[in-house]
One Martini backbone bead per residue (centre of mass of N, CA, C, O) as a GRO file, in nm:
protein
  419
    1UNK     BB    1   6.912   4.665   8.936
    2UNK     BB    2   6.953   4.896   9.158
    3UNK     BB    3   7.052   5.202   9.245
    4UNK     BB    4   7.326   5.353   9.344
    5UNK     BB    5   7.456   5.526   9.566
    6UNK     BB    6   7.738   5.790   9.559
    7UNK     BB    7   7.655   5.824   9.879
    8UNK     BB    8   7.725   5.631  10.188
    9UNK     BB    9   7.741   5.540  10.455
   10UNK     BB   10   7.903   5.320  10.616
   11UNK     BB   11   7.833   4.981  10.706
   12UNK     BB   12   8.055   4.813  10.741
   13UNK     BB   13   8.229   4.486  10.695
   14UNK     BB   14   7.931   4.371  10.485
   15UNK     BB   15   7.763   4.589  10.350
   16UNK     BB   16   7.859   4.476  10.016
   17UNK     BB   17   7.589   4.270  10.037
   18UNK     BB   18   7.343   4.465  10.021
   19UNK     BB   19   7.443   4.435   9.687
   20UNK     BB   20   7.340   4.217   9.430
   21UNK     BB   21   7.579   4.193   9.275
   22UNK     BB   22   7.793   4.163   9.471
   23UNK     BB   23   7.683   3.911   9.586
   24UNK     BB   24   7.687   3.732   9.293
   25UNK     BB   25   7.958   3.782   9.252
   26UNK     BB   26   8.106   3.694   9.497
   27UNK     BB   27   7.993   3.380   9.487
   28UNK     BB   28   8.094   3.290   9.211
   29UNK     BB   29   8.406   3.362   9.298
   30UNK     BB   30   8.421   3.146   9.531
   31UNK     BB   31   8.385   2.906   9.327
   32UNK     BB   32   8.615   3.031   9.130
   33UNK     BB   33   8.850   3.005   9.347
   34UNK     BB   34   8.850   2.703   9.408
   35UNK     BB   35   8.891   2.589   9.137
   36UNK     BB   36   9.130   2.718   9.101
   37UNK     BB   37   9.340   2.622   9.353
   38UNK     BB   38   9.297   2.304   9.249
   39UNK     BB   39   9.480   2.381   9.031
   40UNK     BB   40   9.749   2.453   9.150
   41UNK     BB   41   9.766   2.201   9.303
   42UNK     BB   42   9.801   2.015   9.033
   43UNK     BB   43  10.026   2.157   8.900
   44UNK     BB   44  10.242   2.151   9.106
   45UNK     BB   45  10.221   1.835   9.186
   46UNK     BB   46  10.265   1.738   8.903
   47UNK     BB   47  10.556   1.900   8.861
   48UNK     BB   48  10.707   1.686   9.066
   49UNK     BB   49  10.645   1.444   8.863
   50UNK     BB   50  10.798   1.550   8.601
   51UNK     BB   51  11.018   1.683   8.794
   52UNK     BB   52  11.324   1.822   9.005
   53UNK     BB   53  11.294   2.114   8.944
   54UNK     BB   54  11.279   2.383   9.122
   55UNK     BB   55  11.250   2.591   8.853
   56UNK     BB   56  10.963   2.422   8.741
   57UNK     BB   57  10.786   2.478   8.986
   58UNK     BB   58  10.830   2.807   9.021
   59UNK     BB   59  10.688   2.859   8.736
   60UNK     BB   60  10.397   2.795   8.793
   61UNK     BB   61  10.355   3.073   8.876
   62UNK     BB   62  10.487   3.238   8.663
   63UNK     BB   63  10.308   3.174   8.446
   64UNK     BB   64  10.027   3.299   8.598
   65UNK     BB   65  10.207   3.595   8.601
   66UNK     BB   66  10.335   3.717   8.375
   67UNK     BB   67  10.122   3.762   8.178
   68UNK     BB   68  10.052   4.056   8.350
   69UNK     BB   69  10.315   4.200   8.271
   70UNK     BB   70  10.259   4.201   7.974
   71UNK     BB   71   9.978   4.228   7.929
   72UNK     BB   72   9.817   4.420   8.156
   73UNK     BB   73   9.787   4.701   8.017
   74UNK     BB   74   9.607   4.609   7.793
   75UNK     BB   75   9.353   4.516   7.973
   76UNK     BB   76   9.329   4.794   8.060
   77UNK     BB   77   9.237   4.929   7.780
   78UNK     BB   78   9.014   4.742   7.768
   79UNK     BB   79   8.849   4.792   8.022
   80UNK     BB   80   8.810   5.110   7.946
   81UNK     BB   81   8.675   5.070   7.640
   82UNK     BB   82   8.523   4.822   7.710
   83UNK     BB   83   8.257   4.608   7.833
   84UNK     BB   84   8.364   4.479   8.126
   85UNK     BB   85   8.102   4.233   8.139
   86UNK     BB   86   8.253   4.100   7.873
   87UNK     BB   87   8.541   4.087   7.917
   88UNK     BB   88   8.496   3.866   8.171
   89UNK     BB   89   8.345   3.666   7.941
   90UNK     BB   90   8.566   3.593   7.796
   91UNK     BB   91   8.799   3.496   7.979
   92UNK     BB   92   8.618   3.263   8.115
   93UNK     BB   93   8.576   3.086   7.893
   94UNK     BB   94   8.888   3.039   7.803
   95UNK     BB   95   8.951   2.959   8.123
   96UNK     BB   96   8.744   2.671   8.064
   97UNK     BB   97   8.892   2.556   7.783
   98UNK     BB   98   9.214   2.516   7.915
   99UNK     BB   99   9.079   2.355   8.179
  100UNK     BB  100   8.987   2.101   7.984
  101UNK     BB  101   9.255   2.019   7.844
  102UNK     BB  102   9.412   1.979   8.045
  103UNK     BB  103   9.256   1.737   8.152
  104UNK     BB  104   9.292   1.544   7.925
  105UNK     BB  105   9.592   1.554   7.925
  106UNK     BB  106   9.612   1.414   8.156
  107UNK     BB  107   9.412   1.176   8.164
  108UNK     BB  108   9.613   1.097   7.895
  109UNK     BB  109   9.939   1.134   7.928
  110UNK     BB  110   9.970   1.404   7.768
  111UNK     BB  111  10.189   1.550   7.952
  112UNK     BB  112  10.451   1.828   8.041
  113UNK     BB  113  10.654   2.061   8.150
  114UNK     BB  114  10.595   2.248   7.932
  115UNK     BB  115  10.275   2.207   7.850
  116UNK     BB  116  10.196   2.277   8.098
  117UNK     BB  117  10.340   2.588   8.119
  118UNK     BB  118  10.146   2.667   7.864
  119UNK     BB  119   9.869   2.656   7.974
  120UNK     BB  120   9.919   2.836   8.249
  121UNK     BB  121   9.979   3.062   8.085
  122UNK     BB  122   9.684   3.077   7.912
  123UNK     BB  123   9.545   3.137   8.217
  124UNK     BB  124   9.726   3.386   8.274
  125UNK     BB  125   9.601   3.544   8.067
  126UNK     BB  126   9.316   3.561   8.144
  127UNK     BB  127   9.386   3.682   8.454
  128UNK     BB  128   9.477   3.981   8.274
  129UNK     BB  129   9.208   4.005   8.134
  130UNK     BB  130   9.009   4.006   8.421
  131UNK     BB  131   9.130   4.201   8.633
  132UNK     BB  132   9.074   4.484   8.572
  133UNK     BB  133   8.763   4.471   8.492
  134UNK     BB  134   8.671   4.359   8.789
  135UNK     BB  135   8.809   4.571   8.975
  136UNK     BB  136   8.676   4.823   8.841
  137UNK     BB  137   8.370   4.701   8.895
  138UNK     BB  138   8.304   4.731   9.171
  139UNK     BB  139   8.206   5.068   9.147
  140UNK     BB  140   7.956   4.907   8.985
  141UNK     BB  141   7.821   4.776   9.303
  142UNK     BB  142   7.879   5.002   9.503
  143UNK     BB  143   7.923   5.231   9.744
  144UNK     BB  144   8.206   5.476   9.743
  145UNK     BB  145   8.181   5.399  10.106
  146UNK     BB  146   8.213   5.069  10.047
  147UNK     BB  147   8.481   4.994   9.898
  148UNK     BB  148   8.665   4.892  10.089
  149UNK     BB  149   8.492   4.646  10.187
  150UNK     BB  150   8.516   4.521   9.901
  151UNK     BB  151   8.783   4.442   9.867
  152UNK     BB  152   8.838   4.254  10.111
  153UNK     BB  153   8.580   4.076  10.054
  154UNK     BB  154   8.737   3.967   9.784
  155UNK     BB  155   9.024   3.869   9.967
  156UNK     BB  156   8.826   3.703  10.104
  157UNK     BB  157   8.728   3.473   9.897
  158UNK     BB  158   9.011   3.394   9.804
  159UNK     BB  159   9.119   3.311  10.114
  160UNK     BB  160   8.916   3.101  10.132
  161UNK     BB  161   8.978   2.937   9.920
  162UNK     BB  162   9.302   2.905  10.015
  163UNK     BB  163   9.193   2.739  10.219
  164UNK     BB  164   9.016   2.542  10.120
  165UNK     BB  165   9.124   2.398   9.822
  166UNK     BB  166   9.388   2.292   9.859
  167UNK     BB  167   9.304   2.076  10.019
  168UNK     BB  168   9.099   1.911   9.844
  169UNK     BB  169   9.325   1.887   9.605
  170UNK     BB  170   9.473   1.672   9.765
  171UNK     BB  171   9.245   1.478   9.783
  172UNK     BB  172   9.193   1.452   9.556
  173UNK     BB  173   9.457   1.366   9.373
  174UNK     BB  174   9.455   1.111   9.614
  175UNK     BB  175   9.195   0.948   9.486
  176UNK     BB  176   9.294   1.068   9.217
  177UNK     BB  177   9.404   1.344   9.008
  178UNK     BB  178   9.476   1.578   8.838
  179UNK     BB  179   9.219   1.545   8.622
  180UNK     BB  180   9.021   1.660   8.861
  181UNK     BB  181   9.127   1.949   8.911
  182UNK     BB  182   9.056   2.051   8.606
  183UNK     BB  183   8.777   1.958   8.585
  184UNK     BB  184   8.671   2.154   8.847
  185UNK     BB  185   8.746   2.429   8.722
  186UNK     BB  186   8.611   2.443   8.501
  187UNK     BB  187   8.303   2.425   8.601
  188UNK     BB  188   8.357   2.691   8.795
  189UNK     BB  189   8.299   2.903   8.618
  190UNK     BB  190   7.983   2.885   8.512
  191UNK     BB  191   7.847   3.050   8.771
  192UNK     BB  192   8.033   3.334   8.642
  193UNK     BB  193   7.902   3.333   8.384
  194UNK     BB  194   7.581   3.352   8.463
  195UNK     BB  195   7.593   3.595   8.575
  196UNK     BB  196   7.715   3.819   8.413
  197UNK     BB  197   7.475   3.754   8.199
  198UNK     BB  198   7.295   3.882   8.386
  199UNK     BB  199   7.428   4.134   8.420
  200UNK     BB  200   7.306   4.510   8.409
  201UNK     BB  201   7.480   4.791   8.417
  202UNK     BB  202   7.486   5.098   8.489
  203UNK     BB  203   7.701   5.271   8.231
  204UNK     BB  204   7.888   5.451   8.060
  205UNK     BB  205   8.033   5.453   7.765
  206UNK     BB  206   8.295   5.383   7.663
  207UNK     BB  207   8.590   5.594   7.584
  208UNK     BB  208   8.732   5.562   7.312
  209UNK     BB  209   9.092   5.439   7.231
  210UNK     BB  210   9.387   5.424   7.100
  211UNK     BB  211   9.566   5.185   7.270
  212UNK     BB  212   9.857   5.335   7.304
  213UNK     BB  213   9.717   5.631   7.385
  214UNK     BB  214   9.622   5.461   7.631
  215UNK     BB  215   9.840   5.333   7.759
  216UNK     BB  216  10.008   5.630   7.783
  217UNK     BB  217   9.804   5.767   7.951
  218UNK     BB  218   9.841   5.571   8.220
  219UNK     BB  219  10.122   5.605   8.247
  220UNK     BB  220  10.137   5.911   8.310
  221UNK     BB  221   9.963   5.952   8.530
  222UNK     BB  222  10.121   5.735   8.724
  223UNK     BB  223  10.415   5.895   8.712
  224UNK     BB  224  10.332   6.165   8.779
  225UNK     BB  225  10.228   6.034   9.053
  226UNK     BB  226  10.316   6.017   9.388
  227UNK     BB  227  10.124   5.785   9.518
  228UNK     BB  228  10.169   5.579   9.279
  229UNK     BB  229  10.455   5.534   9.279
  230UNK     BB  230  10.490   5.419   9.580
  231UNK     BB  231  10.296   5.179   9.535
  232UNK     BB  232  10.430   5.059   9.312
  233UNK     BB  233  10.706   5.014   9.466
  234UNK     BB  234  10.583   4.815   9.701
  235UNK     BB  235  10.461   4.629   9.504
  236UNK     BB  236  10.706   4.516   9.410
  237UNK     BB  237  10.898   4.427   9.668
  238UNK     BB  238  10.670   4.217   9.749
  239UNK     BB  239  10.669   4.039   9.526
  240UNK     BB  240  10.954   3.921   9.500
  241UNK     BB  241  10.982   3.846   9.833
  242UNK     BB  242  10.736   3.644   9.823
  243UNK     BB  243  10.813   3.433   9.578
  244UNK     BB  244  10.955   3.249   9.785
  245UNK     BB  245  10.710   3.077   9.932
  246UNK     BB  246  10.518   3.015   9.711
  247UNK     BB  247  10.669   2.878   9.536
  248UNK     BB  248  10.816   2.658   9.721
  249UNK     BB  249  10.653   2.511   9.849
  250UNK     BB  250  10.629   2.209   9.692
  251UNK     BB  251  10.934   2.166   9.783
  252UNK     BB  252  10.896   2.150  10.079
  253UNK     BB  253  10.691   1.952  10.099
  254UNK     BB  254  10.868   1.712   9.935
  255UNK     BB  255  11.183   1.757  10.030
  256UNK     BB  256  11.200   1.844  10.335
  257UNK     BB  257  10.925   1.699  10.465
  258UNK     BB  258  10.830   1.446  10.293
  259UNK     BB  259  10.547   1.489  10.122
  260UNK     BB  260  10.185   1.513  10.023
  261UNK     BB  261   9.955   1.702   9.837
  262UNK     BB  262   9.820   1.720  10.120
  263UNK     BB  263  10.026   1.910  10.260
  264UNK     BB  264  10.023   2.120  10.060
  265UNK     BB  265   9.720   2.180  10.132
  266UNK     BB  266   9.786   2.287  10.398
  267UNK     BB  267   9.954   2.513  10.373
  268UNK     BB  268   9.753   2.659  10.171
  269UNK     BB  269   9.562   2.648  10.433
  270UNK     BB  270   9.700   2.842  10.597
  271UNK     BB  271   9.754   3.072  10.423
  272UNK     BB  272   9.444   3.141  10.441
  273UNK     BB  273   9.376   3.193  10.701
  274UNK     BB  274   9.599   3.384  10.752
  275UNK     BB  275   9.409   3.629  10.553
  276UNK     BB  276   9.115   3.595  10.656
  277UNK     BB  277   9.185   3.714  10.920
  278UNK     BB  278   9.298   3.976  10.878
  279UNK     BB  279   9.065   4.085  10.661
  280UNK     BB  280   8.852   4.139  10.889
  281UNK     BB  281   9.046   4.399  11.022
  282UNK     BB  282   9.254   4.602  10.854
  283UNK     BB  283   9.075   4.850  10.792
  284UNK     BB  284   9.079   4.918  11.067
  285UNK     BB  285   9.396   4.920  11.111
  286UNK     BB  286   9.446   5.150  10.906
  287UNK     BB  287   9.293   5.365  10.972
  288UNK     BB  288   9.450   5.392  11.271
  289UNK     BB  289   9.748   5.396  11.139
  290UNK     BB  290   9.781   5.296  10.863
  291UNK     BB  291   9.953   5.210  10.593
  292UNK     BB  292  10.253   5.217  10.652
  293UNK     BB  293  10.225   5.056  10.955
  294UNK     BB  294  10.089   4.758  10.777
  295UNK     BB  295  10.317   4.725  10.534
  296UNK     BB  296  10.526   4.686  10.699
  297UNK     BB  297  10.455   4.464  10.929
  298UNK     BB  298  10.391   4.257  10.709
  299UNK     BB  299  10.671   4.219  10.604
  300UNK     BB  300  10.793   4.107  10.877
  301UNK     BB  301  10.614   3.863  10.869
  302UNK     BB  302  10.697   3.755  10.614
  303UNK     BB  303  10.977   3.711  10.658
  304UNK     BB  304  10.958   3.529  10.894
  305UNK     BB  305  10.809   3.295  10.780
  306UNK     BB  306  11.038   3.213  10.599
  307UNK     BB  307  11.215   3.148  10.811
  308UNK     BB  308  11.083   2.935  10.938
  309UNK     BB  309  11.033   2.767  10.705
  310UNK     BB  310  11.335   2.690  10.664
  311UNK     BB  311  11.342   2.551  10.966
  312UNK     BB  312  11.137   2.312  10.909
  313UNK     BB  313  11.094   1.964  11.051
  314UNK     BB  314  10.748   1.991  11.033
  315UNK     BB  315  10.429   2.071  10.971
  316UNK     BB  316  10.325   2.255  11.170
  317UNK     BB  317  10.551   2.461  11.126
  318UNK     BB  318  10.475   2.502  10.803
  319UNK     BB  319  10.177   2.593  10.865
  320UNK     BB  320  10.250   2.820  11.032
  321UNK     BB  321  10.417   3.008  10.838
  322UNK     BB  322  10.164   3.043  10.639
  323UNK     BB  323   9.978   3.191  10.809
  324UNK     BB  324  10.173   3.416  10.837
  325UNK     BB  325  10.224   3.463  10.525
  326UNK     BB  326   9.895   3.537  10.483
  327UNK     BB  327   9.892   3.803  10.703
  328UNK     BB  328  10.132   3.941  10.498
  329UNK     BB  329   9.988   3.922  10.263
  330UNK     BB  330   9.699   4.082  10.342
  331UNK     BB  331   9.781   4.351  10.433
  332UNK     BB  332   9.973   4.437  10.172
  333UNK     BB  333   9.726   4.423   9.966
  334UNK     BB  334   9.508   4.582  10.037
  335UNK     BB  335   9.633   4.828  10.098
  336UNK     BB  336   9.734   4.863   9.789
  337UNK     BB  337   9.438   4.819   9.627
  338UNK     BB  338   9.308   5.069   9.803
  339UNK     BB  339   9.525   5.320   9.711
  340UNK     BB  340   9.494   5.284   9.401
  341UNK     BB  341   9.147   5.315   9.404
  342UNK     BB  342   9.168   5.636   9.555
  343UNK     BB  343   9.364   5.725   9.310
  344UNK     BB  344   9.199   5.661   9.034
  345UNK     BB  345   9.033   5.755   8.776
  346UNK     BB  346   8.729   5.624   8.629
  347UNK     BB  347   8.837   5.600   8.329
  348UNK     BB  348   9.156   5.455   8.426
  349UNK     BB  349   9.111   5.220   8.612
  350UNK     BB  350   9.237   5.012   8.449
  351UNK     BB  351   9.532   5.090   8.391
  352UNK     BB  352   9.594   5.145   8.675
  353UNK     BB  353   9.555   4.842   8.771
  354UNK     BB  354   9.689   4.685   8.585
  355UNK     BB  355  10.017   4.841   8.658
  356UNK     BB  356   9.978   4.722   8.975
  357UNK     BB  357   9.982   4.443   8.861
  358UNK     BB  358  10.199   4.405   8.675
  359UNK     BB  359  10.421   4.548   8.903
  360UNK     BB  360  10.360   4.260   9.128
  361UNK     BB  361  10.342   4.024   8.927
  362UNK     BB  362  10.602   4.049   8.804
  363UNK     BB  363  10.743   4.038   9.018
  364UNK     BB  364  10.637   3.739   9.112
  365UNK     BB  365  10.804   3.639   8.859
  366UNK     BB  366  11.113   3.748   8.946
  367UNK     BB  367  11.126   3.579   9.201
  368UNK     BB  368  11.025   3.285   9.126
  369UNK     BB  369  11.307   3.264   8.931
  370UNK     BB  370  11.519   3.310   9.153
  371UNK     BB  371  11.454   3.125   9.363
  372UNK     BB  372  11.477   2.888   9.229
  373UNK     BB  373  11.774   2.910   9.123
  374UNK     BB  374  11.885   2.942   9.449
  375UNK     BB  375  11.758   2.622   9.499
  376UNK     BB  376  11.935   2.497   9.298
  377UNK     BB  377  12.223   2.579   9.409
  378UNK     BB  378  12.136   2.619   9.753
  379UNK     BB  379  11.877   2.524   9.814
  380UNK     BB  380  11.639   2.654   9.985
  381UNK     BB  381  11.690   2.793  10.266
  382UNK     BB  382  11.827   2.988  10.129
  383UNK     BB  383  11.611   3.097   9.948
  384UNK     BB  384  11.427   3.211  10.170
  385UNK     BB  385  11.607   3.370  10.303
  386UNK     BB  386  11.672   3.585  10.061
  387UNK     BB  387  11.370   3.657  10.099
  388UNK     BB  388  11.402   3.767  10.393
  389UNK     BB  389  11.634   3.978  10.286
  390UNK     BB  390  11.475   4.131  10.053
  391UNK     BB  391  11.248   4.230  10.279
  392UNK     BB  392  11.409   4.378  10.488
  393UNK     BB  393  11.548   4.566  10.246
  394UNK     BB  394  11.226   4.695  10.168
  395UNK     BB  395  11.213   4.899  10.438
  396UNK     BB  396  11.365   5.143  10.330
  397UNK     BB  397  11.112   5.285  10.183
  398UNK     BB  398  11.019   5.422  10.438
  399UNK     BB  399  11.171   5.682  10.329
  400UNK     BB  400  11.152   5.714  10.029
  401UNK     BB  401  10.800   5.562  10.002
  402UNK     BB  402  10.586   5.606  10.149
  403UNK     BB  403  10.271   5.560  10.198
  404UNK     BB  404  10.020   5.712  10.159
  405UNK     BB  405   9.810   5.922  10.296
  406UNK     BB  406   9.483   5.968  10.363
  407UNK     BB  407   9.478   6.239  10.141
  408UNK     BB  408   9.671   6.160   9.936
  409UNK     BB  409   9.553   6.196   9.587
  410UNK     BB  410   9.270   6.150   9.665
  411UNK     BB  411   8.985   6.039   9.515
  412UNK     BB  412   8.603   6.188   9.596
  413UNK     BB  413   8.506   6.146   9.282
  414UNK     BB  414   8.158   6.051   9.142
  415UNK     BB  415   7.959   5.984   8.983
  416UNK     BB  416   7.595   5.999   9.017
  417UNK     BB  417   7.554   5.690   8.921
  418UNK     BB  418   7.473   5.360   8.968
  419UNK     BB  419   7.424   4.988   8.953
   0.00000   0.00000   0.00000
């Protein structure tokens, strides 16, 4: 593939399709993110049939999320010490082989809630080591005055799968079960893992550090920034109290609305709608006010929606709030996944980025397992509110931690050429 400029005017929102890698990757990841999409939603209502636990519902995102919490550094030091479209291709291959015993054992009713909860643990394990390689590949993609249109670009990729997938995932789960859901993700993969085997970036051989010694350095890099520490404590804050509408939807949809699969699948198609509607705009709208009063407004949208959830009692309603969330969901992750990757330095950007991801997906991990936990005891609504209050009160650090202005910590050193 051609060589990328290291730097070039942005050509608006479209711009990193311009380049065949990004083009091959983007097509590849949309078609493995609604695999993905429809195993989430096999997985989580296939447990509302094997539990009436709410805090067992509420781990199956946990289980999926830990990992990266766990992982997440050592990802980052793999990323960044080994031949990242490597790592990426053995990620792809083990969630391949993991989503593919899922469906027999659904498929011959040999599994349970544990048993579950392992399987989606060893999936998200794939995606905390595929994670931080695939995100510092962007910049292996296109050209640096393009990265954020590629950030959106790929965030849109997902939520347009989170738009579609889901929907899908109801129709087949309800036409015939859940391991033709873990069966279709398995497949999805094969897309995503022959482009990578094809993709040849030219870029220098990563170089090599004792794993403790890597990890040790991209801690102390990211403690050191002050607008890095700023963005992780936002991300910490969004995800804890995120955790709260996306975790418990099945159990929304199942106890609150008496709905079915498809139903389920409707408000997750609600939420990935009102993601990529916003993902087209945030860009601009970033530029225009601000990092700061973008992630503001998302938490107020997204604290919003849980309290509408809350009160939905028919699923229009239901799926409102979805959408509501889906808007505050991406404005505030694009956002921050945008400051965190032009403050990060290209050596240790897997590192860098790891840790971004461990510290907002480990929030939504001790988040699904509280919100889970207080719905078991006091109810859902009860549950919602508290994380719409969780995120209420996570606006004064609009004070403490204000999000980086624009030129704020900014790297603005590249390569002198791309793959």
């Amino acid at each position: 593939m051609p060589a990328i400029p290291s730097q070039n005017p942005s050509g608006g929102a479209l711009a990193p399709f311009r380049y065949p890698a990004f083009r091959a990757i983007w097509t590849a990841n949309l078609f493995s993110n609604i695999g993905s999409m429809i195993q989430s939603v096999g997985a989580a209502w296939l447990m509302t049939e094997l539990t009436t636990s709410h805090l067992l519902v509420a781990l199956v995102q946990a289980s999926a999320t830990i990992p990266i919490l766990l992982l997440g550094m050592f990802a980052g030091a793999i990323a960044d010490n080994y031949d990242r479209r490597r790592v990426m291709l053995a990620a792809q291959s083990g969630m391949l082989v993991v989503s593919a015993v899922l469906a027999v054992l659904s498929y011959t009713d040999n599994i349970g809630p544990w048993s579950l909860l392992a399987l989606t643990l060893m999936v998200g394990m794939g995606t905390a080591l595929n994670g931080p390689a695939w995100q510092a590949s962007v910049r292996l993609q296109v050209a640096h005055a393009d990265l954020p249109q590629a950030i959106s670009l790929n965030a849109i990729s997902f939520n347009l799968a989170r738009s579609v997938g889901p929907a899908l995932g109801g129709i087949l789960i309800s036409l015939w079960d859940t391991s033709l859901a873990f069966a279709l993700n398995a497949v999805s993969y094969i897309g995503m893992i022959a482009v990578l085997a094809m993709w040849r970036p030219e870029s220098l051989p990563p170089m090599r550090e004792p794993m403790l010694g890597a990890i040790g350095r991209g801690i102390r890099f990211c403690a050191s920034s002050s607008p890095i520490r700023k963005v992780l404590l936002r991300g910490l804050a969004m995800g804890l109290g995120a955790a709260g509408l996306q975790a418990l939807m099945p159990s929304v949809a199942r106890d609150m609305l008496k709905g079915s699969e498809l139903d389920y699948g409707l408000m997750l198609g609600g939420f990935g709608i009102g993601s990529i509607v916003t993902a087209l705009w945030i860009s601009r709208l970033r530029r225009r006010l601000g990092s700061e009063t973008v992630v503001t407004a998302a938490t107020l949208i997204f604290a919003s929606a849980q309290v509408l959830m809350a009160s939905a009692t028919n699923m229009p309603m239901a799926v409102v709030a979805a959408f509501m969330g889906g808007m505050g969901w991406a404005s505030a992750m694009t956002s921050l996944n945008v400051a965190m990757q032009l403050r990060s330095p290209e050596d240790i950007l897997g590192r860098c980025l790891s840790i971004y991801q461990a510290v907002t997906f480990g929030g939504m991990a001790l988040g699904a397992w509280a919100w889970g936990t207080v719905a078991d005891v006091a109810g859902l609504p009860t549950a919602l509110h508290a994380a719409a209050l969780w995120l209420a009160a996570s606006l004064a650090l609009h004070f403490f931690a204000p999000m980086p202005t624009r030129e704020e910590g900014r790297l603005d050193v590249v390569p002198e050429s791309r793959p």
